[in-house]
ChimeraX commands (.cxc) that place a marker at each C-alpha (Angstrom):
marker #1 position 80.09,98.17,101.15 radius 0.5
marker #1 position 77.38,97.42,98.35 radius 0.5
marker #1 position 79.25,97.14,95.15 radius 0.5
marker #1 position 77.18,98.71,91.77 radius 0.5
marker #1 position 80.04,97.61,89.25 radius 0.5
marker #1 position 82.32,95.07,88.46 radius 0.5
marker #1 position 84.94,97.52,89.61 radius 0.5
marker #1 position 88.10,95.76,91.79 radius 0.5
marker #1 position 88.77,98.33,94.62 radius 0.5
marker #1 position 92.06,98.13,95.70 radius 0.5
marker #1 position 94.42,99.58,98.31 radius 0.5
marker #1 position 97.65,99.37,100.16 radius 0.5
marker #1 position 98.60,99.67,103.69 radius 0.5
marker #1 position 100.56,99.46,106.58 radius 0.5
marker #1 position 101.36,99.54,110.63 radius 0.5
marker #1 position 103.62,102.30,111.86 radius 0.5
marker #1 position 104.05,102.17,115.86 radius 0.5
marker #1 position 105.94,105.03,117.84 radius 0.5
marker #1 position 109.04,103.17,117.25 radius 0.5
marker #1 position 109.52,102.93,113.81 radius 0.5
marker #1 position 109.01,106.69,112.67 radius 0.5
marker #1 position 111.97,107.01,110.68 radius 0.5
marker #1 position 111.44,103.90,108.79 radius 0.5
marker #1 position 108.63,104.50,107.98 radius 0.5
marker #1 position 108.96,107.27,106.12 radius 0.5
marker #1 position 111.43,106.12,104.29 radius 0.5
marker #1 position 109.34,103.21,103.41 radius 0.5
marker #1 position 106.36,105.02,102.70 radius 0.5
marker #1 position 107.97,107.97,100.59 radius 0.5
marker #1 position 109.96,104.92,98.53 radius 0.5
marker #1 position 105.85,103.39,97.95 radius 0.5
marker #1 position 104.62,106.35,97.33 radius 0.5
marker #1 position 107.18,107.70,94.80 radius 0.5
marker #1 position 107.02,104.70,92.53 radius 0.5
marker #1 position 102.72,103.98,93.65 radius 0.5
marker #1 position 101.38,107.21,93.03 radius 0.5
marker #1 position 97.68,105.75,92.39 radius 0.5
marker #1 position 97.54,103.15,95.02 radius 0.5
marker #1 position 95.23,105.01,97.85 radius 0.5
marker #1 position 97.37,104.10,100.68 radius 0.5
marker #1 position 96.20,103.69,104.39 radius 0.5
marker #1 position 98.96,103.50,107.26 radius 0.5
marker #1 position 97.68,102.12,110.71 radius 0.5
marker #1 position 98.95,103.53,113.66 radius 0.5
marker #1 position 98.80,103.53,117.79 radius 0.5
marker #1 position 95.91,105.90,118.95 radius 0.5
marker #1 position 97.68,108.65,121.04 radius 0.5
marker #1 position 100.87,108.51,119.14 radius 0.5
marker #1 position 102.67,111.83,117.83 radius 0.5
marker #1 position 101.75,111.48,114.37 radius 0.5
marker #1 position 103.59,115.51,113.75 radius 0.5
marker #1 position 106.69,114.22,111.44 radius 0.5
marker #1 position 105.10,111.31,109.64 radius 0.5
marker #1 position 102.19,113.53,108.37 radius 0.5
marker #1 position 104.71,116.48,107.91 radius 0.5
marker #1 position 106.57,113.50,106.25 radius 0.5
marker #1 position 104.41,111.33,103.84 radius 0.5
marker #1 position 100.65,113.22,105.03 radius 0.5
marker #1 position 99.95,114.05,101.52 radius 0.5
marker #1 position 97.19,111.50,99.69 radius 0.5
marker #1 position 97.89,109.09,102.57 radius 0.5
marker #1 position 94.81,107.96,104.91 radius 0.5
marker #1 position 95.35,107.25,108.53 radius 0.5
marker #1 position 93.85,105.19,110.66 radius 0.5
marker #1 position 93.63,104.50,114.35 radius 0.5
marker #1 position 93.92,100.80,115.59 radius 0.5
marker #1 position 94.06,99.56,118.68 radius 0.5
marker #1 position 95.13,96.30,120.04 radius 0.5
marker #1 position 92.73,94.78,123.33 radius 0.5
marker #1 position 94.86,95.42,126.32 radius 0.5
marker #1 position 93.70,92.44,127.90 radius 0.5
marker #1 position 94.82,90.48,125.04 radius 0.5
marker #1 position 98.34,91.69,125.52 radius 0.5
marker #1 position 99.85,89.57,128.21 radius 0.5
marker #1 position 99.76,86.77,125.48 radius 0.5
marker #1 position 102.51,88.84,123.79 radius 0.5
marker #1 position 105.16,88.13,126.49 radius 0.5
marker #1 position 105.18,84.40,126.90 radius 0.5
marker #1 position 105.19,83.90,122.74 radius 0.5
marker #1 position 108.34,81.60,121.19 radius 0.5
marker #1 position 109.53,82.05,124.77 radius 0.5
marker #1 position 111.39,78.66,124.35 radius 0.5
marker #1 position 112.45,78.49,121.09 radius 0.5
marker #1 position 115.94,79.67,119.04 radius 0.5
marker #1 position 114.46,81.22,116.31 radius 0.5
marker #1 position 111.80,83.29,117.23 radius 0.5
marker #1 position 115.02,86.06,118.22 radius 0.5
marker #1 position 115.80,86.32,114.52 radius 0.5
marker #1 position 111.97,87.19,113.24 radius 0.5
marker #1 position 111.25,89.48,115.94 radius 0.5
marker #1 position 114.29,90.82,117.49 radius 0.5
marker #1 position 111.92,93.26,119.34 radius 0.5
marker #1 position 109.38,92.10,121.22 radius 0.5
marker #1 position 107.66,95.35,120.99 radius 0.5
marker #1 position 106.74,94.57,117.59 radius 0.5
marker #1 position 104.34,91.85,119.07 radius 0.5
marker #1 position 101.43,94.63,119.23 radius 0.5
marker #1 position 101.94,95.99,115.59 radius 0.5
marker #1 position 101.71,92.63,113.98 radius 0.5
marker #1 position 98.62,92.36,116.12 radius 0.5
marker #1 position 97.39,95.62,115.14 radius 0.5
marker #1 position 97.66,94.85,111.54 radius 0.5
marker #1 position 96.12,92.06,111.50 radius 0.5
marker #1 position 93.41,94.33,112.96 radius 0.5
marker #1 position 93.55,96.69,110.04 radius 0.5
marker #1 position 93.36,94.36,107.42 radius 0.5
marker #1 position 90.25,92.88,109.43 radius 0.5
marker #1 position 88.42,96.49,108.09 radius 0.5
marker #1 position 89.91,96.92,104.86 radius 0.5
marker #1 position 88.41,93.38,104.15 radius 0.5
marker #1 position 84.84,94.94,104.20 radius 0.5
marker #1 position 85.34,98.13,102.14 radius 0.5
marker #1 position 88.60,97.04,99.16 radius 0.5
marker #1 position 88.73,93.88,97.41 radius 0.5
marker #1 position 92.03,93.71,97.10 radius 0.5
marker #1 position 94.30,94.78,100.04 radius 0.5
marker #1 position 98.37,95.20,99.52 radius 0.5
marker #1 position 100.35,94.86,102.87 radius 0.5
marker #1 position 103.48,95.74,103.18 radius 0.5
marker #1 position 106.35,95.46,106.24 radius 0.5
marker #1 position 108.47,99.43,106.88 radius 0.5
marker #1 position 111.54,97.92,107.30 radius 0.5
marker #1 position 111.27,97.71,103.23 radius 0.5
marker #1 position 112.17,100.27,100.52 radius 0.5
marker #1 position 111.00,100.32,96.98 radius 0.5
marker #1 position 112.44,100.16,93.63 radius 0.5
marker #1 position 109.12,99.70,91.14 radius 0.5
marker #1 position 105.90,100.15,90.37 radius 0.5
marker #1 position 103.04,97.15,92.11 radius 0.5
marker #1 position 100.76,98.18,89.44 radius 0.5
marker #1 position 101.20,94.82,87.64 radius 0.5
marker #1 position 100.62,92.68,90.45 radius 0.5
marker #1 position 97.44,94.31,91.39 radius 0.5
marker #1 position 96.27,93.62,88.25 radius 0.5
marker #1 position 96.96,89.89,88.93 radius 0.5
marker #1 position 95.44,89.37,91.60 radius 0.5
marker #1 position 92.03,88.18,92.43 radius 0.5
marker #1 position 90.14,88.78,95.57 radius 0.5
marker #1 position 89.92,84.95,96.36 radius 0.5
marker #1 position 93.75,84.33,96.55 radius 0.5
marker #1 position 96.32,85.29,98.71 radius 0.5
marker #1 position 99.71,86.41,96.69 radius 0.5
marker #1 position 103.30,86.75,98.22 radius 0.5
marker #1 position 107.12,85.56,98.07 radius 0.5
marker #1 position 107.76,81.88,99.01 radius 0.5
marker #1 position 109.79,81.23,102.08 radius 0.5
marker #1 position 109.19,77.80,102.49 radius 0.5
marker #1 position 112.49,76.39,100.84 radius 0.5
marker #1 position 114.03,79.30,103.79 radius 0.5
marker #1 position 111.85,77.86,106.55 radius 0.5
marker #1 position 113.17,73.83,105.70 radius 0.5
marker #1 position 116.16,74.87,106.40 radius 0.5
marker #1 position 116.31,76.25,109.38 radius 0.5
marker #1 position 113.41,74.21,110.84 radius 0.5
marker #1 position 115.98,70.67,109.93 radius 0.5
marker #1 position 119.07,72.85,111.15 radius 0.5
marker #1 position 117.81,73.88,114.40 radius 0.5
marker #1 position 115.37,70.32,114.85 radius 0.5
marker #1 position 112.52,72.54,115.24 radius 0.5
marker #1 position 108.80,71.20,115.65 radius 0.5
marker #1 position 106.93,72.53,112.25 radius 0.5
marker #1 position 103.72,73.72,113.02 radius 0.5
marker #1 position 102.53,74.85,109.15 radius 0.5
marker #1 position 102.81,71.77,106.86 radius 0.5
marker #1 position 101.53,72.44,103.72 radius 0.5
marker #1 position 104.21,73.16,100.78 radius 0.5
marker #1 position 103.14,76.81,100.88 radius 0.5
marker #1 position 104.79,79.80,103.13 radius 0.5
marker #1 position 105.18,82.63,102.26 radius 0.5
marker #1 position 106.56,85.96,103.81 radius 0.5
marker #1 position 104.41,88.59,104.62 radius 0.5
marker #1 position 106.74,91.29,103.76 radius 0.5
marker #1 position 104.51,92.58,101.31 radius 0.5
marker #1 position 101.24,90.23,100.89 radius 0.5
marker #1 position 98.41,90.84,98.66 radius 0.5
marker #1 position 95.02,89.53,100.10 radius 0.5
marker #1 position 91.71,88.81,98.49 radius 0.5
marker #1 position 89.01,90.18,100.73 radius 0.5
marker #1 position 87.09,87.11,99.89 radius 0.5
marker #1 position 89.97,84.67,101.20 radius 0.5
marker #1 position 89.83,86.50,104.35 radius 0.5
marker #1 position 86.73,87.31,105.39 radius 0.5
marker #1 position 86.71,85.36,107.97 radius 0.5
marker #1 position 89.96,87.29,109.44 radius 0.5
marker #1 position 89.18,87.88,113.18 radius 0.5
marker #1 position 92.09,89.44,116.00 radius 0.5
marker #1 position 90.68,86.98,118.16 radius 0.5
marker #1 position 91.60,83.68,116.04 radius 0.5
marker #1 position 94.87,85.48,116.20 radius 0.5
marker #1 position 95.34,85.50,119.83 radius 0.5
marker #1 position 93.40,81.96,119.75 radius 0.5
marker #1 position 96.46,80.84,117.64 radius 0.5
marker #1 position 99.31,82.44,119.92 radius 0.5
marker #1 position 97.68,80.36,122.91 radius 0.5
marker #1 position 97.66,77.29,120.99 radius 0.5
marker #1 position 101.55,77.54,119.73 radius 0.5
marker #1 position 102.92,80.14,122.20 radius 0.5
marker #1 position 106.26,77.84,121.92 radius 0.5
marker #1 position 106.25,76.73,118.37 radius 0.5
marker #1 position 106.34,80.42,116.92 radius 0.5
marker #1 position 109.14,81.78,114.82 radius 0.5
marker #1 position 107.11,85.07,112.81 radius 0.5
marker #1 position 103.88,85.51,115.04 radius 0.5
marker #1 position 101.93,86.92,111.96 radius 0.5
marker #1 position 102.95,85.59,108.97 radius 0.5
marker #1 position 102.85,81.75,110.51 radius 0.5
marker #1 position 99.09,82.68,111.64 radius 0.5
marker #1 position 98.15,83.71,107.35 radius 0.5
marker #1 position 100.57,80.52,106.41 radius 0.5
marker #1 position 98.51,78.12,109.16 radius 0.5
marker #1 position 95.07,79.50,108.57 radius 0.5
marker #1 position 95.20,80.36,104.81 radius 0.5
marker #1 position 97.58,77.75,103.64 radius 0.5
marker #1 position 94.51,76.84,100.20 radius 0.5
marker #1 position 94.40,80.18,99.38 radius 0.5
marker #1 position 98.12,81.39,98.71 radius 0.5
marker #1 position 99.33,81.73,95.33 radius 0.5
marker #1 position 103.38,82.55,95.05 radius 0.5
marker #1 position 104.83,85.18,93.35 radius 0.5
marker #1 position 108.08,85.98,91.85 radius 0.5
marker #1 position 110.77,87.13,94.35 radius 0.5
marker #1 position 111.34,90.66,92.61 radius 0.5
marker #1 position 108.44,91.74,94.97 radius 0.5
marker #1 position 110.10,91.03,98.34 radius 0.5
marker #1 position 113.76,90.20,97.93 radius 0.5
marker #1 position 115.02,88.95,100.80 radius 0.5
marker #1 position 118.72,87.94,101.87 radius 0.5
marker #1 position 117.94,84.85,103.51 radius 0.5
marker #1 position 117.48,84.02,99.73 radius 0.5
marker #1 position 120.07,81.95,98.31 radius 0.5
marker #1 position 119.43,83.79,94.94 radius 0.5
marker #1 position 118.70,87.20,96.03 radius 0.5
marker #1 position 122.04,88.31,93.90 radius 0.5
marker #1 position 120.26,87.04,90.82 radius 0.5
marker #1 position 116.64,89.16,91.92 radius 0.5
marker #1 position 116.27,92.57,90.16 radius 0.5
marker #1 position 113.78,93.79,93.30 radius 0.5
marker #1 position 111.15,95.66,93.11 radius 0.5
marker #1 position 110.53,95.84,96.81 radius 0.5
marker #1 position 114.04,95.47,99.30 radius 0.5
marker #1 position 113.08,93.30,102.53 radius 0.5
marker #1 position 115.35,93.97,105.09 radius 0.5
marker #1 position 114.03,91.07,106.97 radius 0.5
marker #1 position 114.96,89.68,110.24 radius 0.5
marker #1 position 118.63,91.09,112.14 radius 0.5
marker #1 position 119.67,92.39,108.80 radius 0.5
marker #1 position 118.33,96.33,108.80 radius 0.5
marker #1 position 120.96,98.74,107.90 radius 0.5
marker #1 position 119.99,100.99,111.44 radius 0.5
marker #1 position 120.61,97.96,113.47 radius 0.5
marker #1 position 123.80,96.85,115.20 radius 0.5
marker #1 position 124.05,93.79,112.73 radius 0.5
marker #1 position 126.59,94.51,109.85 radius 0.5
marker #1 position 125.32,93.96,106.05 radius 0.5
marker #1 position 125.60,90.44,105.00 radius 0.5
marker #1 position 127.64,88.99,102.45 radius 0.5
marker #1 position 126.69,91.02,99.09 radius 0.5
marker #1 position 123.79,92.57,100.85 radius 0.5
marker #1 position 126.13,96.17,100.77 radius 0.5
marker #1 position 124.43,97.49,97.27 radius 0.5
marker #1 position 121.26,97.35,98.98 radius 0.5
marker #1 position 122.43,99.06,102.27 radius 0.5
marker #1 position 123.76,101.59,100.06 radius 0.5
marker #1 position 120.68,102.59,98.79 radius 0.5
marker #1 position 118.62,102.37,101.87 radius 0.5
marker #1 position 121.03,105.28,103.02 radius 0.5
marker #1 position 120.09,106.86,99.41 radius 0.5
marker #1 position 116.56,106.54,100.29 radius 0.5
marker #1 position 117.34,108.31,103.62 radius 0.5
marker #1 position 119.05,110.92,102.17 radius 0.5
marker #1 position 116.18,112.31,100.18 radius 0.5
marker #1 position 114.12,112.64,103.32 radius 0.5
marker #1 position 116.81,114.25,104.91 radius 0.5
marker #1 position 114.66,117.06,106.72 radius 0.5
marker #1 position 112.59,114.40,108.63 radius 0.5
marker #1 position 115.67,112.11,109.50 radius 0.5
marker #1 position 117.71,112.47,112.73 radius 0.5
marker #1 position 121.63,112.20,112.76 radius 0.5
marker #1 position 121.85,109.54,115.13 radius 0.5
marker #1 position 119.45,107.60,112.01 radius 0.5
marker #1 position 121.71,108.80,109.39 radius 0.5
marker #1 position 125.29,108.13,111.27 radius 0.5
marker #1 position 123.89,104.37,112.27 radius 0.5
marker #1 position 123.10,103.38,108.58 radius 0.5
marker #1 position 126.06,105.11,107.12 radius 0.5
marker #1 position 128.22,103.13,109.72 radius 0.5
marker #1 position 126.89,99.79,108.41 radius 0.5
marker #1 position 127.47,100.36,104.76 radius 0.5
marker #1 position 131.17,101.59,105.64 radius 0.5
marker #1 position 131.28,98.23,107.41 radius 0.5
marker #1 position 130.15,96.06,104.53 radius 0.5
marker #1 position 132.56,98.04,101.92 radius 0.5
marker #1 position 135.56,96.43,104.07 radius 0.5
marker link #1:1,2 radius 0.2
marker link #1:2,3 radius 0.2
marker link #1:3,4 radius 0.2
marker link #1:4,5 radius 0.2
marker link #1:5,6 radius 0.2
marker link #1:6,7 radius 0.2
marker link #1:7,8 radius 0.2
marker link #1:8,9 radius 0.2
marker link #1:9,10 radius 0.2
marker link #1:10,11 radius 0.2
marker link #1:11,12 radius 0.2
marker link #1:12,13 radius 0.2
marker link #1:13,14 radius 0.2
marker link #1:14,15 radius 0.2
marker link #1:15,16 radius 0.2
marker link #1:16,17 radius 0.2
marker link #1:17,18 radius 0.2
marker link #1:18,19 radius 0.2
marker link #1:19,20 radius 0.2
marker link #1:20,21 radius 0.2
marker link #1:21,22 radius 0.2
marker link #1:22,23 radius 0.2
marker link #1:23,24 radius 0.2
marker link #1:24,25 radius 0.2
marker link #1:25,26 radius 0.2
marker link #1:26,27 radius 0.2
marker link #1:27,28 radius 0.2
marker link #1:28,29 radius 0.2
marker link #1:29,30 radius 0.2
marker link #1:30,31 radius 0.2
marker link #1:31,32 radius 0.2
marker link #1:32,33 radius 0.2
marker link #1:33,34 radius 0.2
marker link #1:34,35 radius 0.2
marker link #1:35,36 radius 0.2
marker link #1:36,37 radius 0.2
marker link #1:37,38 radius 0.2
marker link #1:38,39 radius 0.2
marker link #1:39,40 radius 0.2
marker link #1:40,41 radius 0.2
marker link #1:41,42 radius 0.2
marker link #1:42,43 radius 0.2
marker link #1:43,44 radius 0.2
marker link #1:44,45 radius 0.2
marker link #1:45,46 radius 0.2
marker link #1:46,47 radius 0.2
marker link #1:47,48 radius 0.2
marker link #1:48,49 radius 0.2
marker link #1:49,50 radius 0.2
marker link #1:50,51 radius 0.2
marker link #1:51,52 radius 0.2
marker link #1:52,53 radius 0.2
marker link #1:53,54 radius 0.2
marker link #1:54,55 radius 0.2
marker link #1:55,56 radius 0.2
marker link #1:56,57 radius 0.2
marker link #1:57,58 radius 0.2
marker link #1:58,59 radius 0.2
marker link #1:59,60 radius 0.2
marker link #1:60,61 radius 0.2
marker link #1:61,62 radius 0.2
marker link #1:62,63 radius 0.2
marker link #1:63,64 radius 0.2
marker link #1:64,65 radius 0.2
marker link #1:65,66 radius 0.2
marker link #1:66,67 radius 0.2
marker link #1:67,68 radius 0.2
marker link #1:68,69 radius 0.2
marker link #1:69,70 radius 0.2
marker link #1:70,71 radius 0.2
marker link #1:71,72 radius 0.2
marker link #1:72,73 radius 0.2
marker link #1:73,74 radius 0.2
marker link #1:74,75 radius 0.2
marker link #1:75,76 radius 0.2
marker link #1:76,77 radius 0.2
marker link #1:77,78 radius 0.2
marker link #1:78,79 radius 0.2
marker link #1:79,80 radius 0.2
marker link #1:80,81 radius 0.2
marker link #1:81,82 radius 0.2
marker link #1:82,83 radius 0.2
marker link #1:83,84 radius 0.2
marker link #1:84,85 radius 0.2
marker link #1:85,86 radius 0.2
marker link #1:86,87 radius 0.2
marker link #1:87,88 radius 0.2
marker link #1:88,89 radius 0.2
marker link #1:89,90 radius 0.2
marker link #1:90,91 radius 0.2
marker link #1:91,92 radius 0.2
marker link #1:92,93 radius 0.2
marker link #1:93,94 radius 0.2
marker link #1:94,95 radius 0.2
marker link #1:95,96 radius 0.2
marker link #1:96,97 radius 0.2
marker link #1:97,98 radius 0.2
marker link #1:98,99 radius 0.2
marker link #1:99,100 radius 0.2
marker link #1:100,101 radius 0.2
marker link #1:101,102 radius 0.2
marker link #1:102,103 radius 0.2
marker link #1:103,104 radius 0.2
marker link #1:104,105 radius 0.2
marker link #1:105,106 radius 0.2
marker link #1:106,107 radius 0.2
marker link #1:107,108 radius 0.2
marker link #1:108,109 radius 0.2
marker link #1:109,110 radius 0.2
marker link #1:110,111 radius 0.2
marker link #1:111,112 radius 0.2
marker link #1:112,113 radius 0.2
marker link #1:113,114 radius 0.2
marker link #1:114,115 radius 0.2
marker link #1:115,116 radius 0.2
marker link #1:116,117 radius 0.2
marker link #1:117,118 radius 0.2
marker link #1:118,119 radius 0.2
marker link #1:119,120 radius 0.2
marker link #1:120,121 radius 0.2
marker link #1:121,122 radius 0.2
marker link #1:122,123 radius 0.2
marker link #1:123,124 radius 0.2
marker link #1:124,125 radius 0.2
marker link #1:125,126 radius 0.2
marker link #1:126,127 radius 0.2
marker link #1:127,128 radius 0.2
marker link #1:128,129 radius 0.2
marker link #1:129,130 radius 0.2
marker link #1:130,131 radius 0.2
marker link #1:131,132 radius 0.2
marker link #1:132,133 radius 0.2
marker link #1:133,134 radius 0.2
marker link #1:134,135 radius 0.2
marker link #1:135,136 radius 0.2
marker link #1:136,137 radius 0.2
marker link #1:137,138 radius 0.2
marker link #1:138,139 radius 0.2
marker link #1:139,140 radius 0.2
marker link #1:140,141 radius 0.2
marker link #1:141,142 radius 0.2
marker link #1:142,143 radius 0.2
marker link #1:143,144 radius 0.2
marker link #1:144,145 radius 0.2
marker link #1:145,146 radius 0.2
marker link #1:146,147 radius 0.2
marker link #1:147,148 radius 0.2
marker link #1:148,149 radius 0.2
marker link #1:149,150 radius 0.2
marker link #1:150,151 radius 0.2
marker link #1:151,152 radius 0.2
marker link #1:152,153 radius 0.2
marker link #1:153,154 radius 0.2
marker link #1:154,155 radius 0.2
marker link #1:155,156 radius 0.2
marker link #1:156,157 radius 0.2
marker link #1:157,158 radius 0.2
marker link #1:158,159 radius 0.2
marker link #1:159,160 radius 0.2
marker link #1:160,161 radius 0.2
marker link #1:161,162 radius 0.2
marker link #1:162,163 radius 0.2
marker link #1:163,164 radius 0.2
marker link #1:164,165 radius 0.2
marker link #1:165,166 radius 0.2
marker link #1:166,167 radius 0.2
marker link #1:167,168 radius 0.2
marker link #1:168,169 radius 0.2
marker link #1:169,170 radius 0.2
marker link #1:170,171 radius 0.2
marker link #1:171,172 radius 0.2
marker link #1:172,173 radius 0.2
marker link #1:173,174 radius 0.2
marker link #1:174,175 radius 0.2
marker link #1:175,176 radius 0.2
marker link #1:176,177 radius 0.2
marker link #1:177,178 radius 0.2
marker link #1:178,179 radius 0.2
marker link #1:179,180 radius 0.2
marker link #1:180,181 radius 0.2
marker link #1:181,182 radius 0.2
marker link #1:182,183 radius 0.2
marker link #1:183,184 radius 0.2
marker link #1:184,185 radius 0.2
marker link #1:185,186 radius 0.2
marker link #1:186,187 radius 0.2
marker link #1:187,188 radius 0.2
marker link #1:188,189 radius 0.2
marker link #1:189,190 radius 0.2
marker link #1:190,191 radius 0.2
marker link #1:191,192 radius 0.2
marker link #1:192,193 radius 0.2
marker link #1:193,194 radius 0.2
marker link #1:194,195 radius 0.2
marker link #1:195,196 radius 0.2
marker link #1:196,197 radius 0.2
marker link #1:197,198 radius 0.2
marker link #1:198,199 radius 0.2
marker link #1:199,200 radius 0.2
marker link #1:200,201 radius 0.2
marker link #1:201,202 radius 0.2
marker link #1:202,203 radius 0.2
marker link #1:203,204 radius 0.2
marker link #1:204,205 radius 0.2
marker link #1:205,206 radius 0.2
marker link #1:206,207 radius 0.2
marker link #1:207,208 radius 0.2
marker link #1:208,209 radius 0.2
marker link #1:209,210 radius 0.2
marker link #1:210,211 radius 0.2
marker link #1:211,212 radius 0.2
marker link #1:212,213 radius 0.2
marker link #1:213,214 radius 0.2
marker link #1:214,215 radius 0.2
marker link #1:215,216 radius 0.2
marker link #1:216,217 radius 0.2
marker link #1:217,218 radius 0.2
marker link #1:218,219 radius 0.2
marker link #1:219,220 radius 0.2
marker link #1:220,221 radius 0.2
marker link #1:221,222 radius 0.2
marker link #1:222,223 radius 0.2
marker link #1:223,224 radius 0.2
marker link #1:224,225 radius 0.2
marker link #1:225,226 radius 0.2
marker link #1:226,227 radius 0.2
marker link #1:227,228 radius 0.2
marker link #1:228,229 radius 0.2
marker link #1:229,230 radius 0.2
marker link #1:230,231 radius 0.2
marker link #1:231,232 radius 0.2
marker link #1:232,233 radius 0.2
marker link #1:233,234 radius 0.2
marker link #1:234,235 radius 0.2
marker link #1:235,236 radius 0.2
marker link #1:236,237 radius 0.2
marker link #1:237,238 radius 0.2
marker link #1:238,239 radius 0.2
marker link #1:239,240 radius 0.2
marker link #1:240,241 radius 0.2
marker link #1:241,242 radius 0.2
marker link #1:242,243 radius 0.2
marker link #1:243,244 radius 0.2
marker link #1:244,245 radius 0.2
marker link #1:245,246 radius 0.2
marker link #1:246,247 radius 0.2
marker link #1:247,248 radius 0.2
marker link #1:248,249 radius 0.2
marker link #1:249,250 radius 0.2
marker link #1:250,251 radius 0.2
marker link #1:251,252 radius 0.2
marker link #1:252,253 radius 0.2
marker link #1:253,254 radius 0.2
marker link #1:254,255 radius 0.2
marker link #1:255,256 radius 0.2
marker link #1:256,257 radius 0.2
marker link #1:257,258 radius 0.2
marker link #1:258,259 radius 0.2
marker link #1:259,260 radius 0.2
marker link #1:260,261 radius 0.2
marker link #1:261,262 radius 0.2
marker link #1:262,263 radius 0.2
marker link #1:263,264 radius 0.2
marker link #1:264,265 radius 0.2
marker link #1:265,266 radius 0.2
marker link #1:266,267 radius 0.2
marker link #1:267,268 radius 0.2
marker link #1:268,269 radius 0.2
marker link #1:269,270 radius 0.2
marker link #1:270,271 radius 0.2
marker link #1:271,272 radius 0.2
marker link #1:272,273 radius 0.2
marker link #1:273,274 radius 0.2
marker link #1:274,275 radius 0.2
marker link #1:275,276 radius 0.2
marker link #1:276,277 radius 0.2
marker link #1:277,278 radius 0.2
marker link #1:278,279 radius 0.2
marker link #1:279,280 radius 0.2
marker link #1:280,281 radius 0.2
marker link #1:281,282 radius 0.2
marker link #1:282,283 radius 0.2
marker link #1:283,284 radius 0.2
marker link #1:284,285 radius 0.2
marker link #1:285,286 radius 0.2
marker link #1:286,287 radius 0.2
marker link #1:287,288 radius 0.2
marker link #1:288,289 radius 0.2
marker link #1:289,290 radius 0.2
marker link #1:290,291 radius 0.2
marker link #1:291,292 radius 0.2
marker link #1:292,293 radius 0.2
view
């Protein structure tokens, strides 16, 4: 894209596969209600019943067809095979293609924004990302540190660590500079699940950590609060992470504390009530009963 002014064109996005519908919605009406100005683009599976999420969220939001090489897919099945904590980052396997197919997306937006916000659906949101747009630069990389999360359960579970550098973030919600990735390419993706198909824990966000270790800048933890944070009780969050086994629709019960934040996931639900099943509703209200014990 030629460029006739100093202007910084920014955007947001995300992935949405056929199995994450409801989330996403929730996600992306939560983004949306606090991000009204941030042109948003959500990714998706050509062929895929798009009917609710653009009856859903359609409004201002631009979608986009992506889709991952089938011959590249294979690789998908044999990743963090043999190791013990791969389970906890992807609990799905399924999710193996949309973390491909995002890093597919952002592969275009890197030619036509400067500035590209990513963000994970398994998220809600509680504030505006205005400010940190306005941070950041198109030569840096900005998210949430995970790194002090990742020594401990790489020394725990005597795990080989692949990523070395002091820097890790999670790419929960990631801003990148267009200029720090230009050289993003699917295929230095796949290169890298060949190379460490057994020393994998978060297929993705261990690729940006590994390849673009020089270019990350940390932010504060407001942005993605996490509960594998020791200090996520202290965090007033503008974007909730549900990260790993810990999603208020799954079959794990709320950590320790983490009930508030269940609580208003189920508030967040409630407000897109006409889109949501029962069977969604009755699973998340479930957990938060649990966690009020």
């Amino acid at each position: 894209m030629q460029r006739c002014s100093p202007m910084i064109y920014k955007c947001a996005c995300c992935y949405v596969d056929a199995n994450y519908i409801e989330p996403a919605i929730v996600s992306i009406n939560s983004f949306r209600r606090f991000n009204p100005n941030i042109h948003l683009i959500v990714g998706y599976e050509s062929g895929m019943n798009l009917d609710l999420l653009f009856a859903a969220v359609g409004k201002d939001v631009e979608f986009r067809a992506i889709d991952v090489p089938n011959h590249q897919i294979v690789i998908f099945s044999e990743v963090g095979k043999n190791n013990r904590l791969f389970s906890l980052f992807v609990p799905d396997r399924r999710a193996m293609s949309a973390y491909a197919a995002r890093i597919m997306l952002l592969s275009e937006l890197k030619n036509e924004f400067d500035v590209i916000l990513n963000f994970d659906l398994d998220t809600i949101f509680c504030g505006s990302l205005n400010r940190l747009l306005q941070e950041c630069t198109p030569a840096e990389i900005s998210g949430v540190s995970e790194r002090d999360n990742r020594n401990r359960w790489m020394t725990k579970l005597n795990l080989k660590e692949i990523i070395t550098s002091d820097s890790y973030i999670n790419t929960g919600l990631v801003v990148y500079g267009a200029n720090a990735i230009q050289d993003l390419s699917i295929y230095d993706y796949f290169d890298f699940l060949k190379k460490y198909l057994d020393d994998i824990y978060c297929p993705e966000q261990d690729f940006i950590n590994y390849r673009y270790s020089e270019k990350i800048r940390n932010i504060p933890a407001s942005y993605n609060l996490m509960f594998t944070d020791r200090n996520y009780r202290c965090v007033s969050p503008v974007m909730i992470h549900f990260v790993g086994l810990f999603k208020p629709w799954s079959d794990s019960r709320a950590i320790d504390g983490a009930d508030y934040y269940f609580g208003k996931y189920l508030s967040e639900v409630r407000k897109n009530a006409e889109f949501i099943t029962d069977e969604f509703v009755k699973k998340i209200q479930r957990n938060v009963n649990f966690s009020n014990l």
